[in-house]
C-alpha positions in Angstrom: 52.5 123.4 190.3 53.8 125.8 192.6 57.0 125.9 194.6 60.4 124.3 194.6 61.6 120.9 194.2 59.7 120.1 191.5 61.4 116.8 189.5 60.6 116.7 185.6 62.1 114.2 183.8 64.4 114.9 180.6 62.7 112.0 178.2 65.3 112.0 175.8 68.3 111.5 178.7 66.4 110.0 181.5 67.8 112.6 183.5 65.8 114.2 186.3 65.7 118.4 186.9 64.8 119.6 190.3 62.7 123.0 189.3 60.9 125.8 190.7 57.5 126.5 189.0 54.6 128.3 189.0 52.3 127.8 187.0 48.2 126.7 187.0 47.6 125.2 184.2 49.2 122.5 181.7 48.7 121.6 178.0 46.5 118.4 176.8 48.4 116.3 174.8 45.8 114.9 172.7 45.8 118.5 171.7 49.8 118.9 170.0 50.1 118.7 166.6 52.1 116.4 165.0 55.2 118.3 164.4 55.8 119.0 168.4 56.6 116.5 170.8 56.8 115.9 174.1 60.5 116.3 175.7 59.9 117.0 179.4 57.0 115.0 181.8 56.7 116.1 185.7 57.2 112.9 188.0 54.5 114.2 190.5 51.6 113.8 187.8 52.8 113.1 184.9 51.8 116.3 183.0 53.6 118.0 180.1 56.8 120.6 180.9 58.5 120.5 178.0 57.8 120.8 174.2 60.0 120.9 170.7 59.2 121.6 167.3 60.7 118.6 165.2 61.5 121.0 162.3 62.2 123.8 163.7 65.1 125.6 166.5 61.7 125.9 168.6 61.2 124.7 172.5 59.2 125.5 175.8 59.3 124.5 178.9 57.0 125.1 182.1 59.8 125.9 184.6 62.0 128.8 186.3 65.6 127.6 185.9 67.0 131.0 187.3 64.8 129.8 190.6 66.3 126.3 190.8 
């Protein structure tokens, strides 16, 4: 994904988040361990943009806010 106008989807609110990115690649699900999930989905594929630890204060997320 590269450019603006990006929408990801928030999976916890519903809510969508217009984003920049720019990025190549994306991680495979099948490969997360159990103790991180899934938080963020892009609506133009479907692909992962956002992770959490379920234990720990830990998050990522394939995006540049400070470009959106």
């Amino acid at each position: 994904h590269h450019g603006a106008n990006h929408p990801v989807q928030d999976l916890e609110t519903g809510k969508v988040l217009i984003t920049s990115q720019n990025h190549g690649f994306c991680v495979d699900e099948e490969s997360l361990p159990e103790y991180l999930e899934v938080t963020h989905r892009s609506l133009f594929d479907q692909t992962i943009q956002g992770i959490r630890h379920k234990e720990k204060p830990a998050f990522g997320f394939q995006g540049h806010p400070e470009a959106s």
